[in-house]
C-alpha positions as CSV (number, residue, x, y, z in Angstrom):
1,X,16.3,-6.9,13.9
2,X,15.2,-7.0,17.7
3,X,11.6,-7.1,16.9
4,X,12.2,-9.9,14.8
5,X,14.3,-11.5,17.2
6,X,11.4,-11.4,19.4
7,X,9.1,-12.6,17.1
8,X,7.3,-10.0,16.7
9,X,7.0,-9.8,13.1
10,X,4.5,-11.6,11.1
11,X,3.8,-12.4,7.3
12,X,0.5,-11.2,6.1
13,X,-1.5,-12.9,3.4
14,X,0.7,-14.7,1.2
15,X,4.0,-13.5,2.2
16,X,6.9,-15.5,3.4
17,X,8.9,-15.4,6.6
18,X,10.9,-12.4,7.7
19,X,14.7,-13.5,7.1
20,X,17.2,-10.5,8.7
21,X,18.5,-10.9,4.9
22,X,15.8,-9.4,4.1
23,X,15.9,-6.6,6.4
24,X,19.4,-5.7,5.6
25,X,18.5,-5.5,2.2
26,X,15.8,-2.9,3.0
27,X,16.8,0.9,2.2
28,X,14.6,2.2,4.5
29,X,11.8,1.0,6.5
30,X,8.6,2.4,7.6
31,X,5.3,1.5,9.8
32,X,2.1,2.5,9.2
33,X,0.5,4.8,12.0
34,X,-3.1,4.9,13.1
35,X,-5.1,7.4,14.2
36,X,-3.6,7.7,18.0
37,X,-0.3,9.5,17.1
38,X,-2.3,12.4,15.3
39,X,-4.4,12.1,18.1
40,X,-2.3,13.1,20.6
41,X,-0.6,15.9,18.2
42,X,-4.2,17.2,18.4
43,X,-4.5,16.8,22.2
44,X,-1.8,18.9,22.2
45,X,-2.8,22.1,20.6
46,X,-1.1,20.8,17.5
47,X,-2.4,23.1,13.9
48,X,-0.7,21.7,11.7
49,X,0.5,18.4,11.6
50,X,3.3,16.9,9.1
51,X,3.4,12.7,9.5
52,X,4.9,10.0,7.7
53,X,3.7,7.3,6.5
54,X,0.1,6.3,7.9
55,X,-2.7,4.7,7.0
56,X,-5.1,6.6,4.6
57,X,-8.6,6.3,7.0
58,X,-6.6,6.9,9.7
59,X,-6.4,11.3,8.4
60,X,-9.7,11.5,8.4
61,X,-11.0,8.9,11.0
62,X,-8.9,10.9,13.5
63,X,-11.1,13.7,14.5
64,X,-14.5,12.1,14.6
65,X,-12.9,9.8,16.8
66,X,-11.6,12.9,19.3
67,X,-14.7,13.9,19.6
68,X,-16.2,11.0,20.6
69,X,-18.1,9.8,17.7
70,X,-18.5,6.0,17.5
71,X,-15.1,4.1,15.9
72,X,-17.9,1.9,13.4
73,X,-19.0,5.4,11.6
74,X,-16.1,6.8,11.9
75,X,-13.4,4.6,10.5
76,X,-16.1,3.5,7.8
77,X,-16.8,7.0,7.2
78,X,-12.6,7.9,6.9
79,X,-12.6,4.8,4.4
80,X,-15.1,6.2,2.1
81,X,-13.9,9.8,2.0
82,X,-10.1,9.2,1.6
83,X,-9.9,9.5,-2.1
84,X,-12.4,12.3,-2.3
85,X,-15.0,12.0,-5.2
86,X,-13.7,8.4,-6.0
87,X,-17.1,7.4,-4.1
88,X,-19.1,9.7,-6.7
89,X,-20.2,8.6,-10.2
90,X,-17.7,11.1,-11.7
91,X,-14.1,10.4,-9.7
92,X,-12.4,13.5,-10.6
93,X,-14.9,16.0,-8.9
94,X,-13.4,16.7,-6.0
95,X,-13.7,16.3,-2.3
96,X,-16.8,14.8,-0.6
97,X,-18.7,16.5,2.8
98,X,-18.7,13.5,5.6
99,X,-21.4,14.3,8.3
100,X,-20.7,11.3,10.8
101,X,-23.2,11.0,13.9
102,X,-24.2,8.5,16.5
103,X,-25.3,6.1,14.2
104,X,-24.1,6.5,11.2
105,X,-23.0,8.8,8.3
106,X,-24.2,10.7,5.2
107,X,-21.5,11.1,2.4
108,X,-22.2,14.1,-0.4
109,X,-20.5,15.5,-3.1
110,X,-19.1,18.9,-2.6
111,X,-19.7,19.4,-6.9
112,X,-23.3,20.2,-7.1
113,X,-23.3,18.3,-10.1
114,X,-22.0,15.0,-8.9
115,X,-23.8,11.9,-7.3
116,X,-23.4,9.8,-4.9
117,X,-25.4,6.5,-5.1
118,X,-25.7,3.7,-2.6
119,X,-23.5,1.9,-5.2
120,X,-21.0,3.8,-5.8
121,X,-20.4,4.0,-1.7
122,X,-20.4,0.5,-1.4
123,X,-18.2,0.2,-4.3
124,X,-15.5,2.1,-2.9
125,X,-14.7,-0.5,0.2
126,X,-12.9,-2.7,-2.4
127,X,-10.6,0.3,-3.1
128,X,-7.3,-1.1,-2.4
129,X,-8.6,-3.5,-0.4
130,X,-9.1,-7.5,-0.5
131,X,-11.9,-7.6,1.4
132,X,-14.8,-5.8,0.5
133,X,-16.4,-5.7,4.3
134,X,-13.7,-5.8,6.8
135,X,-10.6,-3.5,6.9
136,X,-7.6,-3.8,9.4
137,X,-6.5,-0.5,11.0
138,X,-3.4,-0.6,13.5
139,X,-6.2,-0.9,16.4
140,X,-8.9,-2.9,15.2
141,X,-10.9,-4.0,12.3
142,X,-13.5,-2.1,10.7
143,X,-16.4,-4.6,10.0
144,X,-19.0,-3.2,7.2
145,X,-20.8,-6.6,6.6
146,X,-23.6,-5.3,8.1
147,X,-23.6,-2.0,6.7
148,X,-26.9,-0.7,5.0
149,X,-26.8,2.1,2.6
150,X,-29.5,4.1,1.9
151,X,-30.1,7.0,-0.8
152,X,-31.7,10.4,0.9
153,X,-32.0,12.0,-2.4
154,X,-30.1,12.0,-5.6
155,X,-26.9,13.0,-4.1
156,X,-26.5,11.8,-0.9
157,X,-26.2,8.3,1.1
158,X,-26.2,7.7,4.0
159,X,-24.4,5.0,6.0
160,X,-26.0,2.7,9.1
161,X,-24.6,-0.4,10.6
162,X,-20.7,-0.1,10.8
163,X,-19.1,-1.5,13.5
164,X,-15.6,-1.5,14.8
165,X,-13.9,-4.3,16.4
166,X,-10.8,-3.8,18.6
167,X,-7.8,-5.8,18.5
168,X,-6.7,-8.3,21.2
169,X,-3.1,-7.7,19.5
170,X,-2.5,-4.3,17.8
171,X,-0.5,-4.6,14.9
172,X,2.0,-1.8,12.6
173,X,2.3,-2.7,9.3
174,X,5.2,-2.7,7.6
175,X,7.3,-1.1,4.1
176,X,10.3,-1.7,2.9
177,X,11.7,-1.6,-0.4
178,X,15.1,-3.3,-1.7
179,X,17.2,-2.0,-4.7
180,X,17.3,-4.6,-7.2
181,X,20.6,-3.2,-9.1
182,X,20.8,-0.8,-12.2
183,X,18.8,-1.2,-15.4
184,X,19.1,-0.2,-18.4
185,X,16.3,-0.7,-21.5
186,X,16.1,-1.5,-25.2
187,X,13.0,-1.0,-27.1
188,X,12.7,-2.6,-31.1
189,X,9.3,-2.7,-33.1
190,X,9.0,-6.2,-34.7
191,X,6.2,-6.0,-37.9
192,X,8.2,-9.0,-40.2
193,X,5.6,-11.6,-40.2
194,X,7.6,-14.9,-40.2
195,X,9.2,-13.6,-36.9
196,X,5.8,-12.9,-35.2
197,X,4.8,-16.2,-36.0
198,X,7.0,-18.1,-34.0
199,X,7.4,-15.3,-31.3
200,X,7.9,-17.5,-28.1
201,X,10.8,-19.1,-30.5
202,X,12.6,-15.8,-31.4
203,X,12.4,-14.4,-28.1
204,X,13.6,-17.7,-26.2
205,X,16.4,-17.6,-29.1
206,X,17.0,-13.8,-27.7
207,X,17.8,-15.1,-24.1
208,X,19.4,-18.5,-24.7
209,X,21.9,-16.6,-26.3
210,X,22.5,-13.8,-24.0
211,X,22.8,-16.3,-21.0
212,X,25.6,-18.6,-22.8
213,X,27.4,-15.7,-23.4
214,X,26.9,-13.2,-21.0
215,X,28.8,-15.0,-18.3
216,X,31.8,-15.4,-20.2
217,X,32.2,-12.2,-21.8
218,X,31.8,-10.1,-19.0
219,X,32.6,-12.2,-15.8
220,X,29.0,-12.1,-14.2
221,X,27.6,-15.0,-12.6
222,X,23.3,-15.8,-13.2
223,X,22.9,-14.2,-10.5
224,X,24.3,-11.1,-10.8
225,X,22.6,-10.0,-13.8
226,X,18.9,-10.4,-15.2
227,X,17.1,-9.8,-18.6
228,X,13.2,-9.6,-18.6
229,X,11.3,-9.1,-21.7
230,X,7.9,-7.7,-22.5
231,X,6.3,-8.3,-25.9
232,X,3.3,-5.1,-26.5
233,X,1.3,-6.0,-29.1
234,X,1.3,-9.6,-28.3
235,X,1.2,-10.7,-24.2
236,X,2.6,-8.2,-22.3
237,X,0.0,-7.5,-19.7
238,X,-1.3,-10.7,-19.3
239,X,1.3,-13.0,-20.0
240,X,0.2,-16.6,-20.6
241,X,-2.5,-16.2,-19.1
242,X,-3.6,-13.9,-22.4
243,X,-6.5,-16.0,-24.2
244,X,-5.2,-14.5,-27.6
245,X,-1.6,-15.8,-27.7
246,X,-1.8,-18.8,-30.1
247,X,-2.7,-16.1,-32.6
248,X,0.0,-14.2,-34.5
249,X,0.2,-10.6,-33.6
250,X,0.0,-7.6,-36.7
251,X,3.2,-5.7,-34.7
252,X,4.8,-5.8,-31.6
253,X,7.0,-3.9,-29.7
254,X,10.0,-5.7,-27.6
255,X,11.0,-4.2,-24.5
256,X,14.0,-5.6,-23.3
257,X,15.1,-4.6,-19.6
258,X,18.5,-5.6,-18.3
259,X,19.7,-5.5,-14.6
260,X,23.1,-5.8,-13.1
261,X,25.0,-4.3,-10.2
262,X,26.1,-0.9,-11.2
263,X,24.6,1.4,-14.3
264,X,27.9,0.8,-16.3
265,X,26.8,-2.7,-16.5
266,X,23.6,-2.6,-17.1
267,X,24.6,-0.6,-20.2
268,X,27.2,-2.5,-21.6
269,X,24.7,-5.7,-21.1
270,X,22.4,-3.5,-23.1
271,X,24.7,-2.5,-25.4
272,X,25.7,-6.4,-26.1
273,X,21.6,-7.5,-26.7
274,X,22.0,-4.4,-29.3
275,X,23.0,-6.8,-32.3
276,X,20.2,-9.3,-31.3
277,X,17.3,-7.1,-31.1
278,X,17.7,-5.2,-34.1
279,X,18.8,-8.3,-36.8
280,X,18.7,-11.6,-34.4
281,X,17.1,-14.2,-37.3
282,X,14.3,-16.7,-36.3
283,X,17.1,-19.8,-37.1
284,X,20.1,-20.6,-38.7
285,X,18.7,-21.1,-41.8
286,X,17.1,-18.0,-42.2
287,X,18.2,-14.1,-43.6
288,X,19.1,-11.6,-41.1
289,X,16.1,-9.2,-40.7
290,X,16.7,-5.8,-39.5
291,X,14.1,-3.9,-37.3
292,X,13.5,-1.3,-36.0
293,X,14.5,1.1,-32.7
294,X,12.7,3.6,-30.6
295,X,15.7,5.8,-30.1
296,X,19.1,6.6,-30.5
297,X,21.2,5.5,-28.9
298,X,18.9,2.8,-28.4
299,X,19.7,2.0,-25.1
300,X,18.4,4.3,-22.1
301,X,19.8,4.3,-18.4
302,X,16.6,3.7,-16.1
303,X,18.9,4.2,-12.9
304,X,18.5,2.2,-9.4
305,X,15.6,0.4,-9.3
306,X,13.7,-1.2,-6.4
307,X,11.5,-3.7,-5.4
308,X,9.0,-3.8,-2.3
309,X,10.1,-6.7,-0.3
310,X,7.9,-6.0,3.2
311,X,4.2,-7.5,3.7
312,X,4.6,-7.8,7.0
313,X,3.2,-6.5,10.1
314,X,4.8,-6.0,14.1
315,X,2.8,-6.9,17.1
316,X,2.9,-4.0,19.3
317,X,1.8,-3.2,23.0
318,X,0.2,0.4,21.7
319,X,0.2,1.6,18.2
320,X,2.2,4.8,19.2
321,X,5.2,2.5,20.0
322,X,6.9,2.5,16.6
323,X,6.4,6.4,16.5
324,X,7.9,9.7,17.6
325,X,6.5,12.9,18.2
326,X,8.0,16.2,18.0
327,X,6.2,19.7,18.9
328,X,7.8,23.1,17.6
329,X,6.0,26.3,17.6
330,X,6.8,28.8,14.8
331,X,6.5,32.1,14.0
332,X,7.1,33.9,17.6
């Protein structure tokens, strides 16, 4: 709360405002360290070193940088190796060797039967990231755009060009993560083909009638409870953005995920869309169907559930200011 106070906290990209609502909703709360705190763990005669949470380059970009090795290669170099053969043409071969010099670095698989190609280095820059040349560290910003990669044989690239640009203000991102309430989950197969022709109008059925009743029957305001649904077989990854969804699907599964306060709730929410989503009929005028559900009882307890509520980073004097170090020595 004093940082923000301060006004030291920041959105980043699309993110809203930091409310202290917000922050008190948080469970727990954690900054992304750079590579100075394991820096001076090394300094220190540190072997072995247990951190929280820090950024991924920031393991590997810390040693290259201790001894002296320029921060272009090296934080470049860190970003390329930190999911191992992920830069190869076959991911799930294991680590990569980094050999990181004065001007550069050569990146080769440690599976003698795995390739790495100028492409598949490049590629891996848009790993997690939004920006396939620049990448912000808690220091600076790691600028590949004028990176040239170069193949010295059929299994090794190597990398000229990266620079590193130091921050006027260095940052500490942060992530927090909010419980949400309790959920609980129903799951019916749908194959009757009058009902999956006018899906959007049996599902919006499905909810209409849980929020005119819900309230009354068990107390809860709008806002204290939530149903979401997810139609496989039909729109549920893409939503309306899917190009397909004017066209009647063969079968679809409903999944139907309720969330309240407490797990009793969320079950006996569950419990009440039980009726619905096994014989709920398309209109007035029509039968009751009967479908079908994956289990019984049909409704499983999915426990607390969170969501992550920080995209924001703190403006700091030195990137160790967030963090604590502690030394032991074991084993004497």
């Amino acid at each position: 709360m004093q940082l923000l106070a301060q006004g030291r906290i920041h959105p980043l990209g699309t993110a809203d405002e930091l409310k202290p609502e917000t922050l008190e909703r948080c469970r727990h709360i954690v900054g992304l360290m750079g590579a100075e705190p394991f820096a001076d763990a090394l300094r220190d005669g540190a072997e072995i070193v247990l951190a929280g949470r820090s950024t991924d380059t920031a393991l590997a970009a810390v040693l290259p940088l201790l001894r002296g090795l320029p921060a272009g290669p090296a934080w470049h170099a860190a970003k390329i190796a930190e999911c191992g053969g992920l830069c190869t043409e076959n991911p799930r071969s294991g680590g990569v060797l980094l050999t990181i010099d004065d001007t550069g670095f050569t990146v080769e698989p440690l599976a003698v039967d795995v390739r790495c190609t100028t492409r598949s280095v490049a590629a891996h820059m848009l790993y997690e990231n939004a920006d396939p040349f620049r990448l912000r560290e808690p220091a600076g910003t790691l600028d590949a755009g004028g990176a040239v990669y170069t193949a010295l044989d059929e299994r090794r690239v190597r990398v000229e060009g990266s620079r590193f640009e130091p921050a006027a203000q260095q940052t500490i991102k942060l992530e927090g993560a909010a419980s949400v309430g309790f959920q609980s989950q129903l799951i019916t197969g749908i194959r009757d083909a009058k009902i999956l022709g006018r899906l959007d109008q049996w599902c919006g059925r499905l909810i209409a009638y849980l929020d005119k009743h819900v309230p009354s029957t068990f107390g809860l305001t709008p806002d204290e409870y939530h149903y979401s649904m997810r139609r496989f077989g039909h729109d549920a990854v893409l939503g309306e953005a899917e190009p397909e969804r004017d066209t009647p699907p063969r079968e679809v599964g409903i999944v139907l995920t309720v969330t309240a306060p407490d797990q009793t709730t969320a079950g006996d929410l569950a419990k009440f869309a039980n009726p619905l989503m096994l014989h709920l009929p398309i209109d007035d005028d029509s039968p009751l169907p009967t479908f079908a559900f994956i289990s019984s009882p049909a409704e499983t307890a999915l426990g607390e559930a969170f969501e992550f509520v920080l995209q924001h980073a703190v403006d700091v004097a030195d990137e160790r200011d967030l963090f604590r170090t502690v030394s032991t020595v074991v084993g004497q």
